[in-house]
C-alpha positions as a Python dict, from the first residue, in 0.01 Angstrom:
ca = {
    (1, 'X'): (0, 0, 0),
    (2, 'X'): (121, 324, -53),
    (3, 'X'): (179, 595, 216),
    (4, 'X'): (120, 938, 141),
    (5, 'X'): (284, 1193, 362),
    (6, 'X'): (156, 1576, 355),
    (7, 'X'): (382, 1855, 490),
    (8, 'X'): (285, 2240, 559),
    (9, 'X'): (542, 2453, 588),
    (10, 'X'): (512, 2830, 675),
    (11, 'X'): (118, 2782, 651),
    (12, 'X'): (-121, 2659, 765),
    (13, 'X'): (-220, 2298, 748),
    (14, 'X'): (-555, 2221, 549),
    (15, 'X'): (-762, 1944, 533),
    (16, 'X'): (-867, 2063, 178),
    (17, 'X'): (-548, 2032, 22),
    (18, 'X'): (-444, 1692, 207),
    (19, 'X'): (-794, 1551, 62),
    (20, 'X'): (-710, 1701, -291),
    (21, 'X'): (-374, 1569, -310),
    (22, 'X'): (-463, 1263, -168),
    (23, 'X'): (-735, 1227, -398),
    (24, 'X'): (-501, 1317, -701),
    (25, 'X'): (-233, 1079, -597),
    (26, 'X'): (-495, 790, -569),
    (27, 'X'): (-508, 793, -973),
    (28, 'X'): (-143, 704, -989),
    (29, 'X'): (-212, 455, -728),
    (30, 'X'): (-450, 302, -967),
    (31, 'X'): (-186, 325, -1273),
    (32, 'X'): (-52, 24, -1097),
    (33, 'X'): (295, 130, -1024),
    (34, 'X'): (495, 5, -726),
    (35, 'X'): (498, 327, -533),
    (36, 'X'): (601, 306, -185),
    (37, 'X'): (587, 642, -45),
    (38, 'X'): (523, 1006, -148),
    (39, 'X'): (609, 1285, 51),
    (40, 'X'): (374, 1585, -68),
    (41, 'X'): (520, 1928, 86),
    (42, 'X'): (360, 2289, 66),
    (43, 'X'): (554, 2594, 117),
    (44, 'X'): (395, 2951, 99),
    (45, 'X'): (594, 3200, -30),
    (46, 'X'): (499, 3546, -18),
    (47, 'X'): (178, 3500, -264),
    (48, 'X'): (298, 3221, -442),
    (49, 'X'): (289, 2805, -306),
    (50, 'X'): (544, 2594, -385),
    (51, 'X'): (413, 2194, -424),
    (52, 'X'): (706, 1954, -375),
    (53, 'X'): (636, 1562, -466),
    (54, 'X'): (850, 1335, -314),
    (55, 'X'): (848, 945, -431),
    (56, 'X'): (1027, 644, -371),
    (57, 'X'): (974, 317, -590),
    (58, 'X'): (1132, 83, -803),
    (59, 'X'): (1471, 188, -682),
    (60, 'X'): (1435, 519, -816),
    (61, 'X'): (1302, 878, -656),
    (62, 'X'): (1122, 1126, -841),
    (63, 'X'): (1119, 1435, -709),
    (64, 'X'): (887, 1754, -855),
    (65, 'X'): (837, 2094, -832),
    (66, 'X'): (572, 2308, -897),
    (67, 'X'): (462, 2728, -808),
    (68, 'X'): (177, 2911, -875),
    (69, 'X'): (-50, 3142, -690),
    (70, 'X'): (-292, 2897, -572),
    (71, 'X'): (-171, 2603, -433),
    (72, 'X'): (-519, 2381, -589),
    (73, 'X'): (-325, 2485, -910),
    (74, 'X'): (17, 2408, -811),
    (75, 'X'): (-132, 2091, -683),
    (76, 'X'): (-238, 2020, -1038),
    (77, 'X'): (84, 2102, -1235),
    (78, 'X'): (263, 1889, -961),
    (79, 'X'): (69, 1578, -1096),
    (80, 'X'): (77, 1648, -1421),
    (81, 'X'): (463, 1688, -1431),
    (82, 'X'): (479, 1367, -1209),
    (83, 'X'): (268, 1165, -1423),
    (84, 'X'): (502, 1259, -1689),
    (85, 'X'): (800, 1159, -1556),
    (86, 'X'): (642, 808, -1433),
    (87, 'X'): (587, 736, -1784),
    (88, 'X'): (942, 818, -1913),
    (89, 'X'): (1125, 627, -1654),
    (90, 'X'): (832, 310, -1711),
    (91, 'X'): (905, 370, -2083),
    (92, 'X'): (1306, 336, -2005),
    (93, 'X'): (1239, 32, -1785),
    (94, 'X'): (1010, -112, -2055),
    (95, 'X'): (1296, -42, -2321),
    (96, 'X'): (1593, -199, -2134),
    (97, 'X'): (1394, -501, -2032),
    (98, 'X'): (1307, -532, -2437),
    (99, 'X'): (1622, -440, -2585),
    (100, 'X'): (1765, -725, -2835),
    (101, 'X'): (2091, -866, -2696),
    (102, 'X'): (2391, -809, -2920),
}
């Protein structure tokens, strides 16, 4: 199962955003990858918030990044940039294991 771990930092903490996130993240639960942990962390920043993902799987660790003004937004570019680089590194995985032997 995968843990999902949701950090506030200088803010403060909101069960709105933990359920969004949480909700978000469930979808790449369901994408079947071997996730073990994800460490979501908002920062505000003067009027910007900063949305950090943090995973660990597979032996490798993705790590994101993602401003914008509201942090629902920042929530979303977050995923989308971490869905993104899931695929590549399950296309790279998919290649290697595929690759004819010379």
């Amino acid at each position: 199962k995968m843990q999902i771990n949701v950090v506030f930092r200088h803010m403060e903490s909101s069960k709105a955003l933990r359920e969004y996130a949480e909700k978000k993240l469930e979808r790449v639960r369901a994408s079947g990858e071997k996730i073990i942990e994800i460490e979501v962390v908002y920062i505000q920043e003067k009027q910007d918030f900063i949305v950090e993902f943090l995973a660990n799987f597979q032996g490798h660790t993705l790590k994101v990044t993602e401003r914008d003004g509201s942090a629902f937004a920042a929530t979303d570019l977050a995923i989308d940039k971490f869905n993104r680089q899931l695929h590549r590194i399950q296309d790279r995985s998919r290649d290697r294991k595929h690759a004819p032997s010379i």
